[in-house]
C-alpha positions as CSV (number, residue, x, y, z in Angstrom):
1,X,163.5,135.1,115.7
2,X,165.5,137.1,117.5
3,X,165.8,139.3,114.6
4,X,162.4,139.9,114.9
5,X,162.7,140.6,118.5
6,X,165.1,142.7,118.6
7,X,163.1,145.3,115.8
8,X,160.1,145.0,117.5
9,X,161.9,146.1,120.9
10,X,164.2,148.7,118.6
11,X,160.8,150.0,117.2
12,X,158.2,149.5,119.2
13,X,156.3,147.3,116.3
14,X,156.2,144.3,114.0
15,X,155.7,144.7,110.1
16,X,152.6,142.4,108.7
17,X,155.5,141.4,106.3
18,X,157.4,140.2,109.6
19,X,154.7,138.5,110.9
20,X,153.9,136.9,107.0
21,X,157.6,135.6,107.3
22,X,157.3,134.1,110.5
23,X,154.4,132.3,109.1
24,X,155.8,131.0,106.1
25,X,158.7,129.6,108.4
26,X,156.4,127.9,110.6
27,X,154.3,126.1,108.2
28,X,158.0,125.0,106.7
29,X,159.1,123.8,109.8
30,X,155.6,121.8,110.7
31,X,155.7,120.4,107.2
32,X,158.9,118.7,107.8
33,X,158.4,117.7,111.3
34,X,155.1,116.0,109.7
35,X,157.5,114.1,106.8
36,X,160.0,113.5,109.5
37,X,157.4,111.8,111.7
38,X,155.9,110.0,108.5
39,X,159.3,108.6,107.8
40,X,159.9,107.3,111.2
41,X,156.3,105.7,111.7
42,X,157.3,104.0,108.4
43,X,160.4,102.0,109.6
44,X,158.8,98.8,111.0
C-alpha cells in the first residue's frame, strides 16, 4: 500500500493496473479471513 501511496503522491495518479492489483489482493485477503473464520466456527 504504501507503495501505491507514495506513486500516486510522486505522480499525481494511480494506474488501473494499480488499482486491478489492489483488488486482486483484497479479494485474497477476504478469502482467507472467510476460511479462517470457517475454520474457527468449525472447532466445537
Amino acid at each position: 500500500m504504501n507503495q501505491y501511496a507514495k506513486r500516486a503522491n510522486e505522480t499525481g495518479s494511480i494506474y488501473a493496473a494499480d488499482i486491478e492489483d489492489l483488488q486482486n489482493r483484497l479479494d485474497e485477503i477476504w478469502e482467507l479471513s472467510r476460511q479462517s473464520l470457517a475454520s474457527l466456527a468449525a472447532i466445537r
